[in-house]
C-alpha positions in Angstrom: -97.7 -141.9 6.3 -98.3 -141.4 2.5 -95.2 -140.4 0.6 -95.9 -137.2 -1.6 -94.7 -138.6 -5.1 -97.6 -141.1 -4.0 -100.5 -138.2 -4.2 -103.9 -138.7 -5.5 -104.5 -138.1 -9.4 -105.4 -139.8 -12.6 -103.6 -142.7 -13.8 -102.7 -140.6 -16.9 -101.8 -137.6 -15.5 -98.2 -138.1 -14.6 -94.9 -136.1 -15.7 -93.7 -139.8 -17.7 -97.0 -140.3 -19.8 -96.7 -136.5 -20.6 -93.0 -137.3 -21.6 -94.7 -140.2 -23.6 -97.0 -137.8 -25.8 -94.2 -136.0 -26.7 -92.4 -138.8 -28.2 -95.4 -139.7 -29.9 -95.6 -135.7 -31.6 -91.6 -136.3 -32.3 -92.4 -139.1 -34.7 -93.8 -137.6 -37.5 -91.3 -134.4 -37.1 -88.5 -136.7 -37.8 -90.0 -138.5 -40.7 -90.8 -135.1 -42.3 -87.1 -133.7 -41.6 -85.9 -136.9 -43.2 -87.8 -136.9 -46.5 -87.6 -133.1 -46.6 -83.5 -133.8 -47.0 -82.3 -132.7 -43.3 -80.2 -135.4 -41.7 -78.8 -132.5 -39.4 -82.1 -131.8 -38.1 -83.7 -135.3 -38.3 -80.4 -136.5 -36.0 -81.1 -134.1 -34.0 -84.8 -134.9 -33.2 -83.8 -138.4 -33.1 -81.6 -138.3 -30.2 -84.1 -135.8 -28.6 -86.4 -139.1 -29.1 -84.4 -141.5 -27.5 -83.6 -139.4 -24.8 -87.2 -139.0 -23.9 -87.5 -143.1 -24.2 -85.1 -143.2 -21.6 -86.6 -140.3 -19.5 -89.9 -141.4 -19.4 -89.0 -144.7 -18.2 -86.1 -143.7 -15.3 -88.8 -140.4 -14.1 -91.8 -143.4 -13.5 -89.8 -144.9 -11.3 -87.8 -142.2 -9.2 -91.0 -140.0 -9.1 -93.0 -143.8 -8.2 -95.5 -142.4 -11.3 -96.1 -145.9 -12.8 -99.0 -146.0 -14.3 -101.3 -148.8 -16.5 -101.8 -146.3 -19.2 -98.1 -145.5 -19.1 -97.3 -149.4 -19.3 -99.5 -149.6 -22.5 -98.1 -146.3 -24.2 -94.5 -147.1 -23.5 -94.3 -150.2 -26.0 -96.7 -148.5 -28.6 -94.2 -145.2 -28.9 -91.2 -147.2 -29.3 -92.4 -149.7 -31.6 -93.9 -146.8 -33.8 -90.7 -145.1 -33.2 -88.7 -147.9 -34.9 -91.3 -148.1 -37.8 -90.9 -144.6 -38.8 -87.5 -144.6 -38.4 -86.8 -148.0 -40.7 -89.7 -146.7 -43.1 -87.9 -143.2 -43.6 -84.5 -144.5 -43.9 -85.5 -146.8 -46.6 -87.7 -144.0 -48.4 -84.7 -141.9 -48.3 -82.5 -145.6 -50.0 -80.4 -146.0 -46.8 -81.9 -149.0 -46.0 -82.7 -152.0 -48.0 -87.0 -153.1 -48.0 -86.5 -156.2 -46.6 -85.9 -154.5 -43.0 -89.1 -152.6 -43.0 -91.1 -155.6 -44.7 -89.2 -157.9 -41.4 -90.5 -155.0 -38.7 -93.7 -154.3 -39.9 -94.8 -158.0 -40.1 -93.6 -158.7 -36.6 -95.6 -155.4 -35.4 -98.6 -156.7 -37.1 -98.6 -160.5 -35.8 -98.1 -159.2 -32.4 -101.1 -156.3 -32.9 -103.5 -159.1 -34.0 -102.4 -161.1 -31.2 -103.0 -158.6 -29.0 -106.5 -157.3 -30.1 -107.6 -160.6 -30.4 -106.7 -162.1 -27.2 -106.5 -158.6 -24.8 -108.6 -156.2 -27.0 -105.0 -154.5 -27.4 -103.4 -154.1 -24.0 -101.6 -157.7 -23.0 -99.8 -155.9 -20.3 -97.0 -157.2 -21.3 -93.3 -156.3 -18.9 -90.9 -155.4 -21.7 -88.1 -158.3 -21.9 -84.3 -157.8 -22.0 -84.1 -159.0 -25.6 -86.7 -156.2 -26.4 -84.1 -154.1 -24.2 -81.5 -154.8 -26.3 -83.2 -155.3 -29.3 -84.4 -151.5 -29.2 -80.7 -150.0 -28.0 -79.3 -151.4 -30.8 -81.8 -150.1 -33.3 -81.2 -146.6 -31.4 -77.9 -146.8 -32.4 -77.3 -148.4 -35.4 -80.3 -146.1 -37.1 -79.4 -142.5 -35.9 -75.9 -143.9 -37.0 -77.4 -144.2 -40.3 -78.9 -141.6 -40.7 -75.7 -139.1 -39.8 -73.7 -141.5 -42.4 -76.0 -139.2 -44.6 -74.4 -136.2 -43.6 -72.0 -134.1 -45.2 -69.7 -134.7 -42.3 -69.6 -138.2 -42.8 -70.5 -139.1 -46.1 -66.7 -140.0 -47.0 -66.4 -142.1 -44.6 -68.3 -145.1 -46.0 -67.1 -147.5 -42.5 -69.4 -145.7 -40.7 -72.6 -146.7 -42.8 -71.5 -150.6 -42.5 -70.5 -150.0 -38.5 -74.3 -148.6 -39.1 -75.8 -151.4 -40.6 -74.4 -154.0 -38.7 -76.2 -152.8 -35.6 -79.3 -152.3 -37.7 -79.2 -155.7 -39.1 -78.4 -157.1 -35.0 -81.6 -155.3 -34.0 -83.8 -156.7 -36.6 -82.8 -160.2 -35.5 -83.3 -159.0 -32.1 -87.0 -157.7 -33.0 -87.8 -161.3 -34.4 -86.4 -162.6 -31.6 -88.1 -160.3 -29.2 -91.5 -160.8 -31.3 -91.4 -164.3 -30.7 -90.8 -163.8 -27.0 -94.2 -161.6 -27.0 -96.2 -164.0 -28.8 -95.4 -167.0 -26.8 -96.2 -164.8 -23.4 -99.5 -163.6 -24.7 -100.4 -167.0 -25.5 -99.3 -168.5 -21.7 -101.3 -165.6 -20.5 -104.3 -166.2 -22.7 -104.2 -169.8 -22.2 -104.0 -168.8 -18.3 -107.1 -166.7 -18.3 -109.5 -169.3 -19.8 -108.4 -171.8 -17.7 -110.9 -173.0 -15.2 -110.7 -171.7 -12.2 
């Protein structure tokens, strides 16, 4: 017997991906609440983002809505996600260039890599140091960004708290980057082996 979640449809067409979109329409929101001079509002849309990462993720698998295209969204969201975050933050001088300059180039190596070897879908699982990597960057940033706030702009511990995590999550992109590149070459090396 076929379980209901399990019915015919699209790969698309599921309640995650839709969840997906939205993140991806979220983006640009942020970045314009940002460099308009609304930290209130920008937070807020922030953690309205990362509750929809989480969502999207924890729905595909109660609702058993996995799906390829899902799988190649996912990762594309969050890493533009973190760029527009960085490239906001520093635009608006919380952050220092050298962070966006770090995430940016790591995006691109692993995008070349990627259309190159996969013609831009490496399907790729996402590994715990790209877990981690992204929580902390979750945190540390919308932490940021409230240190901006008139609520907490005496308090300048909460900006270093802030940057701390930040700085952790960079490493942990590198780190993760790395991890990405070396699996995509295994993989590539794998598929034009003989058979």
């Amino acid at each position: 017997m076929t379980e209901p979640s399990r019915r015919t449809r699209p790969d698309w067409q599921t309640w995650p991906n839709l969840i997906t979109m939205v993140r991806f329409l979220l983006i640009p929101v942020y970045v314009a609440l940002v460099v308009a001079g609304h930290p209130g509002w920008a937070l807020t849309s922030l953690v309205v983002l990362g509750v929809s990462d989480w969502a999207d993720g924890f729905l595909a698998r109660r609702l058993h809505q996995e799906s390829e295209l899902g799988k190649a969204l996912d990762p594309i969201a969050d890493r533009l996600a973190i760029v527009a975050i960085v490239l906001s933050l520093v635009l608006v001088g919380l952050l220092p260039w050298i962070v966006v300059v770090i995430v940016v180039t790591v995006d691109l190596a692993l995008l070349a890599l990627s259309s190159a070897w996969f013609r831009g879908n490496p399907g790729l699982r996402v590994t715990w140091t790209g877990k981690i990597r992204s929580a902390l960057l979750f945190v540390g940033l919308p932490v940021l960004l409230f240190s901006s706030t008139s609520v907490a702009v005496d308090h300048h511990w909460i900006r270093n708290v802030a940057l701390v995590f930040v700085w952790l999550g960079t490493v942990g992109h590198v780190l993760a980057g790395l991890q990405y590149a070396a699996e995509m070459s295994r993989k590539h090396r794998t598929q034009r082996a003989p058979a």
